[in-house]
Wavefront OBJ file of the C-alpha trace (Angstrom):
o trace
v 82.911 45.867 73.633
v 85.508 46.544 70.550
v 84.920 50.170 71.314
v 85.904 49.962 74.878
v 88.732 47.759 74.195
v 89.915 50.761 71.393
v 89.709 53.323 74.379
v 91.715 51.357 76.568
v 94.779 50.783 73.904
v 94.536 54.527 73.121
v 94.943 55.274 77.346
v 97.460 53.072 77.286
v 99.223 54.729 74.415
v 98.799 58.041 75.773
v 100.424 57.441 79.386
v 103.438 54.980 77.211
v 103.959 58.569 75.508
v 104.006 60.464 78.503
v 106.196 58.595 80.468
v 108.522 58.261 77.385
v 108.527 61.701 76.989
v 109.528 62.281 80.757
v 112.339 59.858 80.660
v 113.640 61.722 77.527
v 113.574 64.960 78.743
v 114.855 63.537 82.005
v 117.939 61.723 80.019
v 118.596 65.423 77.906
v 118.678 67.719 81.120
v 121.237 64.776 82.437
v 123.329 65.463 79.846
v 122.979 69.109 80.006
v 123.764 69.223 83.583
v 126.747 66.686 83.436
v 128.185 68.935 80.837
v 127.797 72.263 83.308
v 129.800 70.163 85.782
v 132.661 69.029 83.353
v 133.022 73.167 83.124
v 133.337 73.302 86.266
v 136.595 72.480 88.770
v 136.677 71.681 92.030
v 133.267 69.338 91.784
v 133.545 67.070 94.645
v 130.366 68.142 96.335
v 128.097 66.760 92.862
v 130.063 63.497 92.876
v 126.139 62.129 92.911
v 125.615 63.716 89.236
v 126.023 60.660 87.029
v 124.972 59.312 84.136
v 122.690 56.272 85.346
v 120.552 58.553 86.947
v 118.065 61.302 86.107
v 117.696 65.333 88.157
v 114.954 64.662 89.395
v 111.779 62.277 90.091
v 108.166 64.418 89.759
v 109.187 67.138 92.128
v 111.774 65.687 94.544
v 115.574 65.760 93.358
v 117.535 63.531 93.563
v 120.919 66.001 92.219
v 122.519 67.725 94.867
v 121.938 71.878 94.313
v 119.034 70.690 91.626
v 115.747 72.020 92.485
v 112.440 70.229 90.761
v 109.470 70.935 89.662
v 107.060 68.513 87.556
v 109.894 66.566 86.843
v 111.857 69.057 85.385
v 115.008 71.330 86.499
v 113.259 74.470 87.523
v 116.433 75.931 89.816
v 120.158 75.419 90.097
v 121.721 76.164 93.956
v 125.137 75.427 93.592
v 126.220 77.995 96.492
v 129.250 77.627 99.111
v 130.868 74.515 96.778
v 134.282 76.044 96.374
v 133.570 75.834 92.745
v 135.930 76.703 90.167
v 135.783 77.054 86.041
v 134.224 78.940 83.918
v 130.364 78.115 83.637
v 128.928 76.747 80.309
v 126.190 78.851 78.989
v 125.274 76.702 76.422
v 124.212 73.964 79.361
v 122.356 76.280 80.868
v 120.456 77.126 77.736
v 119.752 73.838 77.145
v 117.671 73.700 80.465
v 114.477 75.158 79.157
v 112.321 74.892 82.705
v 115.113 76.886 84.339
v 113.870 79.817 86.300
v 116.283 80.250 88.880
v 119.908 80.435 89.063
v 122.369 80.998 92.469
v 126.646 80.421 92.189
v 126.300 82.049 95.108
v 129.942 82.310 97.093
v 132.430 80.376 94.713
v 135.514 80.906 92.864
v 134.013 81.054 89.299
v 135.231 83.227 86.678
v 134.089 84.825 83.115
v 131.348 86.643 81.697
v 128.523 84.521 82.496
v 126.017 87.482 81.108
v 127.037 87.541 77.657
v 124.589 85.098 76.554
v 121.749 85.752 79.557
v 119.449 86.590 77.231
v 119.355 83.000 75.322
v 117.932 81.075 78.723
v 114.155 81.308 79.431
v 112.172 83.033 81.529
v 114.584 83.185 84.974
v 113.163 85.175 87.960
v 116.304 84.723 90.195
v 120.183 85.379 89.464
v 122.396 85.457 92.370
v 126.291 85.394 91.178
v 127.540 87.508 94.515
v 130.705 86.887 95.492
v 133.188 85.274 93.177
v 135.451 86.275 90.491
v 133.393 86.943 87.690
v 134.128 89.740 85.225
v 133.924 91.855 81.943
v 131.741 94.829 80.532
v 128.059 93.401 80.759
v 126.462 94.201 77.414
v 123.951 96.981 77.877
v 121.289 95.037 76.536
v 121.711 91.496 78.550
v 118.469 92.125 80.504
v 116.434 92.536 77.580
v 113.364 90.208 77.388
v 114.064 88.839 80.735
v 110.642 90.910 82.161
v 110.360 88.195 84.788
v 113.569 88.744 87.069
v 112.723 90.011 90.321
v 116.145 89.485 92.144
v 119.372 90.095 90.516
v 122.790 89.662 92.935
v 125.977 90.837 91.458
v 127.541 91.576 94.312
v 131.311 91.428 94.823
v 132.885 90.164 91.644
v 134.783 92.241 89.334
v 132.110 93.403 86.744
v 132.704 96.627 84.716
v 131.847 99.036 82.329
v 128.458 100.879 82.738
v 125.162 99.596 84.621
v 123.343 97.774 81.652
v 120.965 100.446 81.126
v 118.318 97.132 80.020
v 118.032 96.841 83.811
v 115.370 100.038 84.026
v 113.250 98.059 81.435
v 112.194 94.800 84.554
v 109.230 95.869 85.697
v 109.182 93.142 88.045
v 112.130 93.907 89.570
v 112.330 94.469 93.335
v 116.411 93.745 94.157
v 119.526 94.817 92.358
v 122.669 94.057 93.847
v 125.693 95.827 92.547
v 127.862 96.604 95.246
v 131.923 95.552 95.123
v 132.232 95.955 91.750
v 133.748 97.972 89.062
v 130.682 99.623 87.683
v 131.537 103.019 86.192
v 129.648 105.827 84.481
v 126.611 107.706 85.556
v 123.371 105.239 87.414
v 120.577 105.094 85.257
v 116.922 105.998 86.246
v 115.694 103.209 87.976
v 112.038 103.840 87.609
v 110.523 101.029 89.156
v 108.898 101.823 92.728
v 110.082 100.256 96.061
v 113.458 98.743 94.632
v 115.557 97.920 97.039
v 118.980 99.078 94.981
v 122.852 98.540 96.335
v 125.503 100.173 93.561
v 127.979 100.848 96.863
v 131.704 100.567 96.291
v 132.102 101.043 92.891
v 133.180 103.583 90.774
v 130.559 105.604 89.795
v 130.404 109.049 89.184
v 127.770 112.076 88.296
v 124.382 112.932 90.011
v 122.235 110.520 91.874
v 119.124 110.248 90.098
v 116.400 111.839 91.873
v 113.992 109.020 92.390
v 116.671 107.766 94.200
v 117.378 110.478 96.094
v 115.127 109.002 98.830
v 117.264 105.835 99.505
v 119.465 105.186 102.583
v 122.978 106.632 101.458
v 125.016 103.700 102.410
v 123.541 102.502 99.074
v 125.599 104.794 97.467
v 128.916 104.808 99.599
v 132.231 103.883 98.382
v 131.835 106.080 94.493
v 133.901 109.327 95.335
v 132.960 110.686 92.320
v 128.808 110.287 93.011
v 126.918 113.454 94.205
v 123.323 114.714 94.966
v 120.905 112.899 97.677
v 120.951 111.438 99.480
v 124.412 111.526 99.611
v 126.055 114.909 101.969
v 127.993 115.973 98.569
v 126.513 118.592 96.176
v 127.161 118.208 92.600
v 128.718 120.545 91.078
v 127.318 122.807 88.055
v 128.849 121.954 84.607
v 131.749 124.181 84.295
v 131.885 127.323 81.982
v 133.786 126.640 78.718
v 134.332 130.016 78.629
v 137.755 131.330 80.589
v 136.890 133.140 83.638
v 137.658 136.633 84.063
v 140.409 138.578 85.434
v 137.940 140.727 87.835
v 136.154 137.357 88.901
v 139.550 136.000 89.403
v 140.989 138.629 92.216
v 137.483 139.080 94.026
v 137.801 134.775 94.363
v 141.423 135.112 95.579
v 140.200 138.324 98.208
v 137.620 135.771 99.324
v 139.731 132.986 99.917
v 142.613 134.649 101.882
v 139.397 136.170 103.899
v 138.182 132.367 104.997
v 141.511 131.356 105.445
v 142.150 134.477 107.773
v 138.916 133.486 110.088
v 139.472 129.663 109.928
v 143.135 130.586 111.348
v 141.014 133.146 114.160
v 138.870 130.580 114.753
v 141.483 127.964 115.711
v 143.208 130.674 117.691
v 140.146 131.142 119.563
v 139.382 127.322 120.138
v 142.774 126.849 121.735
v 142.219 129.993 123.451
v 139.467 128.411 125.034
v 140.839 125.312 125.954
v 143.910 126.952 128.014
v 140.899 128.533 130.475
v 139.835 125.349 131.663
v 136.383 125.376 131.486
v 134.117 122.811 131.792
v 133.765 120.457 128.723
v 129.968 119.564 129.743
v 127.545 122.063 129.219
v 123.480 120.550 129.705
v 121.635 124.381 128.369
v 118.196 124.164 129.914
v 115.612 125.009 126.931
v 115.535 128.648 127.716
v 118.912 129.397 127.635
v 119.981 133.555 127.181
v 123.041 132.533 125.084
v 124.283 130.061 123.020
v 126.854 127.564 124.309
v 126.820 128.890 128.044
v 124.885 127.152 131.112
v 122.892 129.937 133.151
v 123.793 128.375 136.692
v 121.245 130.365 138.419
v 118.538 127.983 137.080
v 120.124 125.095 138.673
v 121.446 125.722 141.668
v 118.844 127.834 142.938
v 115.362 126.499 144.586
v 112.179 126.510 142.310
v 110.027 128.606 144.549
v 107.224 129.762 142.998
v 108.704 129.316 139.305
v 108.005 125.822 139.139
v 104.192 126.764 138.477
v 103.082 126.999 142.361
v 103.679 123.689 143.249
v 104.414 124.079 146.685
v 104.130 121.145 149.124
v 104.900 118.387 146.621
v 107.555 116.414 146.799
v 108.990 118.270 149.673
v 112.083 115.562 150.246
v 113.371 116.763 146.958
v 115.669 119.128 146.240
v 115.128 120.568 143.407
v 118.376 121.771 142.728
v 120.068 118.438 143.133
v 120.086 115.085 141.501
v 118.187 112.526 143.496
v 119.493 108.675 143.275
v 117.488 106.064 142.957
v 120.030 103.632 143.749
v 121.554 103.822 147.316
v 124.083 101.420 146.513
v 125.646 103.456 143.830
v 128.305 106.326 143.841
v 127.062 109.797 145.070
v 127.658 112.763 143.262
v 126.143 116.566 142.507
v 125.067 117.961 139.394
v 128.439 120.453 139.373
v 130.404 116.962 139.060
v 128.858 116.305 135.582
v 128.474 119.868 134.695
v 132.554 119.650 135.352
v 133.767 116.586 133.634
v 134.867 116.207 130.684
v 132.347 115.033 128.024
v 131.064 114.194 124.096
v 127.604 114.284 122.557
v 126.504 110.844 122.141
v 123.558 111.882 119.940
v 120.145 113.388 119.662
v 117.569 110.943 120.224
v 113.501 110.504 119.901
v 113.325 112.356 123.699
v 116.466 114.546 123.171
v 119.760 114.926 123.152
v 122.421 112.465 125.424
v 126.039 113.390 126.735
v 128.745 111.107 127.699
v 130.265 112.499 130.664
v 133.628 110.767 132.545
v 133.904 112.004 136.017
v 137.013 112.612 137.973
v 136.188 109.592 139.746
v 136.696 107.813 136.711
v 133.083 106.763 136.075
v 131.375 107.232 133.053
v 127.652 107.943 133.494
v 125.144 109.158 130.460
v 123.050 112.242 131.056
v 120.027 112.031 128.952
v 117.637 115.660 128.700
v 114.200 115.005 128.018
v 112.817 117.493 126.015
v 109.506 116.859 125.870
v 108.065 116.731 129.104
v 107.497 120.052 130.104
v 103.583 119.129 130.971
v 104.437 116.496 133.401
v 104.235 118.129 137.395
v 106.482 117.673 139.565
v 104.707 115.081 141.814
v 104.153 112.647 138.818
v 107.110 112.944 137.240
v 108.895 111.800 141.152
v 106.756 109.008 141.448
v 107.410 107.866 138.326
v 111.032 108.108 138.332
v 111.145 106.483 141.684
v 109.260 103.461 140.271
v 111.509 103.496 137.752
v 114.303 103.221 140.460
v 113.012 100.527 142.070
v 113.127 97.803 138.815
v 115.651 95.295 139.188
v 116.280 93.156 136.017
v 119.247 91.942 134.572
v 117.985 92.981 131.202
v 117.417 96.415 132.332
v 119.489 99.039 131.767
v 118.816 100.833 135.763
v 118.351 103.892 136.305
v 121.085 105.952 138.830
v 119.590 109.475 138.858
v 117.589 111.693 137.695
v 116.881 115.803 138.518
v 113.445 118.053 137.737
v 113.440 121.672 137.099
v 109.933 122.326 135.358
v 112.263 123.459 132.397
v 114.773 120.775 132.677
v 114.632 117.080 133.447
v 117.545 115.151 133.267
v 118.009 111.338 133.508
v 121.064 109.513 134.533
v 122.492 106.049 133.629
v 125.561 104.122 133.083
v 127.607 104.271 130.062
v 127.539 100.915 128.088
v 130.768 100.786 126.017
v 129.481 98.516 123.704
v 127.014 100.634 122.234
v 123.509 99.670 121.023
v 122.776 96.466 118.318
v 122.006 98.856 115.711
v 125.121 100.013 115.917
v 126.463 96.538 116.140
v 124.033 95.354 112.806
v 124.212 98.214 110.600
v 127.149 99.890 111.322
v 130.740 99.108 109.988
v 131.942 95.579 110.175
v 135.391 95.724 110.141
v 137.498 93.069 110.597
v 138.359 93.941 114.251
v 134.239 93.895 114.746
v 132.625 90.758 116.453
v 130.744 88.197 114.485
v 127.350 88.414 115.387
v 126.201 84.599 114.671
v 123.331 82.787 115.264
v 124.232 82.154 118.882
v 124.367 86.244 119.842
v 121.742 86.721 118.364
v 119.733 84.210 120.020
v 121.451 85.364 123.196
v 120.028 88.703 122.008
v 116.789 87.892 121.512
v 115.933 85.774 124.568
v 117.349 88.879 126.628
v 115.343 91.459 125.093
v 112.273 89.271 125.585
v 112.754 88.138 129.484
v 113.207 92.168 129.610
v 110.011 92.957 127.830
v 108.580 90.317 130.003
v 109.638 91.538 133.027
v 108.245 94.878 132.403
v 104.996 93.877 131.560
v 104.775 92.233 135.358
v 105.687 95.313 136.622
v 103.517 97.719 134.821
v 100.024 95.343 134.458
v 97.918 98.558 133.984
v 100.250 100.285 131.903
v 98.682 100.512 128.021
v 102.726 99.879 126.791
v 105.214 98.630 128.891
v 108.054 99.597 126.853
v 106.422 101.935 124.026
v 109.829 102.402 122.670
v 111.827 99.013 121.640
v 113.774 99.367 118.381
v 117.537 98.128 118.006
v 119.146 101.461 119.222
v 117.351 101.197 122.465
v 118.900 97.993 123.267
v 122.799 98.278 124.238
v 125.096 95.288 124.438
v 127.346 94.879 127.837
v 130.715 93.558 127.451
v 129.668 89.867 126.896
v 126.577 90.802 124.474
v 123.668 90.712 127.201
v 121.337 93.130 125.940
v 120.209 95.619 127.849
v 117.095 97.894 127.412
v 116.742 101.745 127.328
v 114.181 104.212 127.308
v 111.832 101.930 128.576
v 108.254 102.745 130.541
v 108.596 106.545 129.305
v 105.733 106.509 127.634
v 103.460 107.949 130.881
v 105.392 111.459 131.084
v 105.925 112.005 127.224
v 103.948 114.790 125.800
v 101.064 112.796 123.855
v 102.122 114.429 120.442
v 105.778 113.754 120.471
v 104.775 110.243 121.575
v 102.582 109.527 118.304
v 105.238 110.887 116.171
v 108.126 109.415 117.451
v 107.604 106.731 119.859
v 107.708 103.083 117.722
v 104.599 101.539 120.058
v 102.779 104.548 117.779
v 104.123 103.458 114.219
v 102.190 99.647 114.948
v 99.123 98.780 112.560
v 96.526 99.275 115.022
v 97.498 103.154 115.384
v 98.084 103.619 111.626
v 94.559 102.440 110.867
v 92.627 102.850 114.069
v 94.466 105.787 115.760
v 94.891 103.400 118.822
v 97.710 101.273 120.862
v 97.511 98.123 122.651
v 99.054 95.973 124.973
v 100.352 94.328 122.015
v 102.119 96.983 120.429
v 105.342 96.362 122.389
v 104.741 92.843 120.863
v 104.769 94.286 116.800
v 107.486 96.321 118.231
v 109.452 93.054 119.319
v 108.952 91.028 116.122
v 110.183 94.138 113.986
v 113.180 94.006 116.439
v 113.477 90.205 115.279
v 113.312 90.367 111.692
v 116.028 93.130 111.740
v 117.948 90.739 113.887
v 117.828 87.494 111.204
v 117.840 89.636 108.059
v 120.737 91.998 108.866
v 118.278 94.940 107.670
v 116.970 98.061 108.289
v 113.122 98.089 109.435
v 112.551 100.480 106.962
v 116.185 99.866 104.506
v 116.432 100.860 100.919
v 112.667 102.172 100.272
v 112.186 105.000 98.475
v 109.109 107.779 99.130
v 105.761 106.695 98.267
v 103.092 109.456 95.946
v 102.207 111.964 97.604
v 104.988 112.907 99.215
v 104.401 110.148 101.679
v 106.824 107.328 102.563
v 106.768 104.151 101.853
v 108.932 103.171 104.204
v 107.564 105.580 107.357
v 105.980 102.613 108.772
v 108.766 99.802 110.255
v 105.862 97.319 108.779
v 107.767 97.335 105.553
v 110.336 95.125 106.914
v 107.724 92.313 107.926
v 106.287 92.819 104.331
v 109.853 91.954 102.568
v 110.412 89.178 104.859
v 106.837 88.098 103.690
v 107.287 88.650 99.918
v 110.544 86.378 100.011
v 109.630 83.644 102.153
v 106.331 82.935 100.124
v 107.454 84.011 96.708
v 111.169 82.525 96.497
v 113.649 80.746 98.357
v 113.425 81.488 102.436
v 117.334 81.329 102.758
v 117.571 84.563 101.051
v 116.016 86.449 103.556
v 119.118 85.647 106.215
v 121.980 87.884 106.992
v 125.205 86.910 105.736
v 126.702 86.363 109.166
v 124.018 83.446 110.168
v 122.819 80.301 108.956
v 119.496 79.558 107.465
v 118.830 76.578 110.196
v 115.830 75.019 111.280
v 116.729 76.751 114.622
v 116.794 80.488 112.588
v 113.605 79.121 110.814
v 111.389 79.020 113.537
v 112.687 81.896 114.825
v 111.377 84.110 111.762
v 108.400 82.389 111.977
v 108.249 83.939 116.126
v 109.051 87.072 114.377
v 106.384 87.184 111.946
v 103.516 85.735 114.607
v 104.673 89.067 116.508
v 103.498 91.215 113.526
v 100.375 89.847 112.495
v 98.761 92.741 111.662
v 95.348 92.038 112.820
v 96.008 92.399 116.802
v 93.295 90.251 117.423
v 95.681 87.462 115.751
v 98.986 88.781 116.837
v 100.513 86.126 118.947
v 100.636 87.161 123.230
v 103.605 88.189 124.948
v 103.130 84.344 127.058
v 102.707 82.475 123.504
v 106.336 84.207 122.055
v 108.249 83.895 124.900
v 107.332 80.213 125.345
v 108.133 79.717 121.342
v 111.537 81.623 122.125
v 112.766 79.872 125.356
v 112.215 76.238 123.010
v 115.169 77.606 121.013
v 118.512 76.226 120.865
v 121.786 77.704 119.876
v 122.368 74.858 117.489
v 119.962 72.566 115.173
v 120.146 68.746 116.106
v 119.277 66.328 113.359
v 115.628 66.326 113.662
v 115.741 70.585 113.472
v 117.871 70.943 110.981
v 116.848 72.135 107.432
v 118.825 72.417 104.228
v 117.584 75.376 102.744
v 120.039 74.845 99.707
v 117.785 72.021 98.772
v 115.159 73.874 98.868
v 113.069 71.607 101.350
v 111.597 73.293 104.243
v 109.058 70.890 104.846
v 111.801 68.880 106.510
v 112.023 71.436 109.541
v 108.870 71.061 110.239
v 107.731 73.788 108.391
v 104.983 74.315 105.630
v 103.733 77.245 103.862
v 101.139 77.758 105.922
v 103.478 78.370 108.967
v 104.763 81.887 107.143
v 101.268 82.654 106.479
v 101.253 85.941 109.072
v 101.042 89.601 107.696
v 100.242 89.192 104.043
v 98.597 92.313 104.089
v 101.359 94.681 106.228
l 1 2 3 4 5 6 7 8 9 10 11 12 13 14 15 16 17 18 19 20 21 22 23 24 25 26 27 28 29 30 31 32 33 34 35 36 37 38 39 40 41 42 43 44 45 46 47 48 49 50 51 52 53 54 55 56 57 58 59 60 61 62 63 64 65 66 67 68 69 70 71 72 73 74 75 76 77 78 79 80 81 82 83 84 85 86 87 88 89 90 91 92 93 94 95 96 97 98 99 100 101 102 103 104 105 106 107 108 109 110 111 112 113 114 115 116 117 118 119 120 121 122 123 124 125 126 127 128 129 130 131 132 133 134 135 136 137 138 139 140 141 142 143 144 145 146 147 148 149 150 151 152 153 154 155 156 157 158 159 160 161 162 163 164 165 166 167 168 169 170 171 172 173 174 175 176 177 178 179 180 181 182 183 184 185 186 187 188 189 190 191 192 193 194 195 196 197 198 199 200 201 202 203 204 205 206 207 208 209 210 211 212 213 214 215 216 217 218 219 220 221 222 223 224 225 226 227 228 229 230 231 232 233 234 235 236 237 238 239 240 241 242 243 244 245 246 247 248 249 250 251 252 253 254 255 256 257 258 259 260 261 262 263 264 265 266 267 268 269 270 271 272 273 274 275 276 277 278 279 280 281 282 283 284 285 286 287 288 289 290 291 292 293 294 295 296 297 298 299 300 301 302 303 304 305 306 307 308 309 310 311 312 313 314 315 316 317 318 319 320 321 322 323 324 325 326 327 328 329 330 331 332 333 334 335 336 337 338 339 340 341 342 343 344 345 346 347 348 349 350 351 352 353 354 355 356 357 358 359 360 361 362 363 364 365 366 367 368 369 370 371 372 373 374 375 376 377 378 379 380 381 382 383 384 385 386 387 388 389 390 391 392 393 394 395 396 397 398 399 400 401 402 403 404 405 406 407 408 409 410 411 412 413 414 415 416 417 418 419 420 421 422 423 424 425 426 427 428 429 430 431 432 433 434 435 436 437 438 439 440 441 442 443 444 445 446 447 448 449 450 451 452 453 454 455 456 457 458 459 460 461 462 463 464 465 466 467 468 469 470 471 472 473 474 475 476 477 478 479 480 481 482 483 484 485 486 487 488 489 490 491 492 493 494 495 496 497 498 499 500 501 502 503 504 505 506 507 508 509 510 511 512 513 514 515 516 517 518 519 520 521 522 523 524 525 526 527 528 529 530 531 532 533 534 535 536 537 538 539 540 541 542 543 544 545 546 547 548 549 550 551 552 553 554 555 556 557 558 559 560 561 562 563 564 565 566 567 568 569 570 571 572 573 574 575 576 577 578 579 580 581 582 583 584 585 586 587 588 589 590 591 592 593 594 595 596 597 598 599 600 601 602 603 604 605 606 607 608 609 610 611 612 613 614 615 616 617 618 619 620 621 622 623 624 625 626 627 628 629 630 631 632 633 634 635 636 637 638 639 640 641 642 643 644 645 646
């Protein structure tokens, strides 16, 4: 009996201890934190910190921008606050459980780096976008092997890259951009960092592990050169003086360029004053470069089209046959006269802008590979084509056959296509793409994706070819689909290299496509559209000589990695919130590209999930992702639990 009433005083002891020891380190990180915010200015937005209360309560905080974890401080948000001051390290270090950190988008100044190397283990620092500046010390990473994501990103930092930042092996994100950063860039050599050092002022050779990264990385250092930049570095210059010899023949050579760039402008204008048509289509087989043989289009096939006499008699083949009787009628020697600009080379060849004398503005598309399609099949296919009515569909107008040249014809969309629109330059002049275009966006593309899955219920993919460049934007931002339904009259090898449908899982691993492809293909489409990203941005090449990023999966695998790992509000663009609305949304996105098609959520099930969304979050949608809570949008863990193998 006096044993078990010993056993009881000693439990009682222990859990008086532990709850002492709680409320003591509750009451020191309450002093820590209330002396960060006397650093600070401008604190109205943490008018709850006081000094009657503790952070936080087990895991739930109860300090605005304080993130908890068994009772402790484990993160800091204090983004978007309008904050001011210089922040107190010494606070900071006084915060032992701290492991992440985000100032995210104030007005703080300093060198908040100095003394990085004091705090504990941190796996996050995000400091983008204030006014925070100095030389970082080059070894201010040191020790700190747990960082994955470091954000720099427009402050006024300078001096070299701390060369301790090659030494986190962990490390997956480094942004540097809008800085001051000068010297060479070290040798990053961890694999699959996703690495930003644009618009600084950087010089020297890009080192070649690098060399494999998307240049806009790189953009904005004039004095940077080597890949994947277009700028070849120079070769260290001769301390030696050059010769006299060497000298003249380099000054013979010169005046000899500058005497045929001078002929060659004479020539250009000379060309220009004969009036000659500005759009030339070559068919493949052209005799010389730069002129049109005419004979191959205005004459009749005959027996040079292979022998296909008799099929599709109420074609002429040296015309352009409309689709669309309520459109504008014109002939081939109409666009072959107007005036016109390259538009670019896509995956099925090359497209032309051309303005006719009408006033009109039509693109001619050549399709390159489809020389094995016949005659017959490629008609019928065309005129089916013709015959879709959607107002999600780009229609198309025209279309001619020669059995070495097929041309189709559509209108010209001003606008230009959303990649342009996402990863192109966003001036000031640019529109804002918020959450409500993009929803817009997204419910357009689908009804279109929907619409051609009705029409083509025996056809293996629909589309075969959605990605953000073959969706253009009208004048109010209605997307409208391209190069849709082609996938019948491709050639079957430049369809499994280029086509998207043929980059999904299922083909990768099992050499097959699926109905659902067009599905992977639209929540790739999606995740580019909430993250602001590139399917396959910032990745270098793979062993092997193989690329990591040659499969558009490696978007869906980021997305995964920070929405499980770290903080879900990272994974938005900067020109959207991270709402409940934008929440579920990426969860669409993700169901789309489940890897296992099996899994992978049905055309039916996404566009029911999509057509529930609103442009804005009412109370009960709504989730404050700088709190860290996403359970209160309705969403768990388990609801970002597709693709954790892409």
């Amino acid at each position: 009996m006096d044993h078990n009433h010993h056993l009881w005083h000693l439990s009682l002891l222990i859990i008086s201890l532990h709850v002492l020891s709680l409320h003591v380190s509750g009451a020191s990180e309450t002093t820590e934190l209330l002396k960060l915010k006397g650093s600070l200015g401008n604190t109205g937005e943490l008018h709850g910190w006081a000094l009657d209360s503790i952070p936080c309560h087990v895991n739930k905080s109860t300090w605005k921008g304080v993130i908890c974890e068994n009772g402790a401080v484990f993160g800091l948000r204090l983004e978007n606050m309008s904050l001011t001051g210089h922040v107190d390290m010494d606070a900071l270090i006084g915060l032992p459980g701290l492991r992440m950190v985000s100032f995210q988008n104030n007005s703080l100044q300093g060198s908040i780096l100095d003394q990085l190397g004091k705090l504990g283990p941190l796996r996050l620092v995000f400091l983008s976008d204030n006014q925070f500046s100095g030389v970082i010390p080059a070894n201010a990473f040191e020790g700190k092997g747990s960082l994955r994501r470091v954000h720099l990103s427009r402050n006024k930092f300078s001096g070299p890259i701390p060369v301790s930042l090659t030494g986190l092996s962990k490390l997956v994100e480094l942004k540097l951009d809008g800085n001051q950063f000068t010297g060479e860039i070290p040798d990053f050599p961890q694999q699959d960092l996703q690495l930003d050092v644009s618009n600084n002022e950087l010089e020297g050779p890009i080192p070649a592990d690098l060399s494999k990264m998307n240049s806009g990385c790189f953009a904005g250092n004039k004095n940077l050169c080597g890949a994947p930049l277009k700028i070849i570095c120079k070769p260290d210059p001769d301390p030696h003086k050059i010769s006299i010899p060497l000298l003249i023949v380099l000054i013979l050579v010169g005046v000899a360029v500058a005497l045929a760039v001078i002929g060659g402008i004479f020539f250009l204008i000379s060309r220009r004053r004969r009036k000659k048509p500005l759009l030339s289509i070559p068919p493949a087989n052209q005799k010389k470069a730069g002129r049109y043989n005419k004979d191959l289009v205005d004459k009749p096939e005959g027996e040079a089209a292979g022998g296909e006499k008799g099929t599709a008699k109420d074609q002429d083949p040296g015309k352009l046959v409309f689709v669309k009787e309520d459109r504008e009628q014109f002939e081939l020697n109409d666009l072959l006269r107007a005036s016109a600009e390259v538009l670019g080379n896509g995956s099925f060849g090359p497209s032309y802008k051309a303005l006719l004398l009408s006033g009109s503005a039509m693109v001619v598309k050549r399709l390159k590979e489809m020389n094995g399609v016949g005659r017959e099949e490629f008609h019928h296919h065309m005129r089916r084509l013709g015959r879709l009515r959607h107002p999600n569909l780009l229609p198309l107008v025209a279309y001619y056959y020669r059995k070495e040249e097929k041309l189709l014809v559509s209108d010209y969309v001003a606008n230009g296509s959303l990649a342009q629109q996402l990863h192109g330059n966003r001036s000031l002049n640019r529109r804002k793409l918020d959450w409500q275009v993009r929803l817009k966006i997204v419910k357009g593309v689908a009804n279109g994706l929907a619409y051609l899955y009705n029409e083509f219920p025996n056809q293996i993919l629909p589309h075969g070819h959605l990605k953000s460049s073959n969706v253009l934007l009208d004048a109010s931002f209605e997307p409208l689909l391209v190069d849709y339904a082609l996938a019948p009259v491709i050639n079957k090898e430049h369809a499994i290299q280029h086509m998207v449908a043929y980059k999904s899982p299922e083909y990768t691993e099992h050499s097959r496509v699926a109905r659902k492809s067009d599905v992977w293909s639209l929540g790739i489409l999606i995740l580019e559209m909430l993250t602001g990203k590139l399917p396959s941005s910032n990745h270098r090449q793979g062993k092997g000589g193989g690329s990591s990023s040659s499969s558009s999966g490696d978007l869906a695998t980021w997305v995964n990695s920070v929405v499980r790992e770290e903080w879900t509000g990272e994974v938005f663009d900067s020109e959207i919130e991270a709402t409940g609305m934008a929440l579920k949304l990426l969860q669409i996105g993700l169901g789309c590209c489940e890897r296992d098609v099996q899994k992978r959520w049905n055309l039916r099930e996404v566009m029911e999930r999509i057509e529930e969304l609103r442009g804005k979050d009412s109370e009960d949608d709504y989730s404050s992702i700088s709190e860290g809570n996403f359970e209160s949008s309705g969403m768990t863990d388990d609801d970002f639990s597709f693709s954790r193998n892409v």
